[in-house]
N, C-alpha and C positions, 0 to 999 in steps of 0.2 A: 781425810781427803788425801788422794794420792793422784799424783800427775806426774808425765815422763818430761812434757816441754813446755818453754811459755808459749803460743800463738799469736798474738797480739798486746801491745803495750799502746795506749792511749794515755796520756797526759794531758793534762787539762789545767786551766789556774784553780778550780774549784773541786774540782769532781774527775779520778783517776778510773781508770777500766784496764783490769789484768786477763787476759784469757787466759786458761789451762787447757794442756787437751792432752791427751792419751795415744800413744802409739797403738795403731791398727796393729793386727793378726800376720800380718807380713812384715811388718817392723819399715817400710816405706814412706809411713807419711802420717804426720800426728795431727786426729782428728779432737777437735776442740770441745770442751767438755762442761765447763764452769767459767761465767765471767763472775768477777770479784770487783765492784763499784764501791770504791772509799775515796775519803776525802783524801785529797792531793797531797795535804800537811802530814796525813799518817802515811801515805805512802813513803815520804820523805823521810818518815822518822823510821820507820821499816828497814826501811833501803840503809841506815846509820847504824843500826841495830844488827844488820848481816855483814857492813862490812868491818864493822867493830868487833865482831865474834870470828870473823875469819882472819883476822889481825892480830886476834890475840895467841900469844906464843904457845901456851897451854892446849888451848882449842886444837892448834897446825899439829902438838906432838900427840894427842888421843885420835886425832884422823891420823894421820901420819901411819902410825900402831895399827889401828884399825883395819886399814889398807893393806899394808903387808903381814898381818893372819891372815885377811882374804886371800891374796896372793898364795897363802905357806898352805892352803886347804886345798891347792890343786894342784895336781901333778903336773909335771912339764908335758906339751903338747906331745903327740910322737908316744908318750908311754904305754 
């Protein structure tokens, strides 16, 4: 499953709704695509799990890397 934005966050005490949606052909406005209905508890544990993995020091320097080959794969604007 591949998605460019969230759409909608719904929170609930019991029951969570995530919308996904997709940037349109003009790249103007992201049309929603999948909602995601889980329990609240696992969205929480989700949400601990993402920010655990972007906190961790190793994760930030293989993104980090990652980024600047992207970068290093294109030439300066103007060339």
């Amino acid at each position: 499953m591949y998605f460019d934005a969230m759409t909608q966050l719904g929170i609930g005490a019991f029951v969570s709704r995530l919308t996904l949606g997709l940037q349109d052909g003009s790249n103007t406005q992201v049309i929603p695509s999948v909602t995601l209905v889980m329990p609240t508890s696992t969205l929480h544990l989700l949400a601990r799990e993402i920010v655990k993995a972007l906190d961790n020091p190793e994760h930030r320097t293989r993104m980090r890397a990652a980024f600047e080959q992207y970068d290093s794969d294109f030439p300066p604007s103007g060339s």
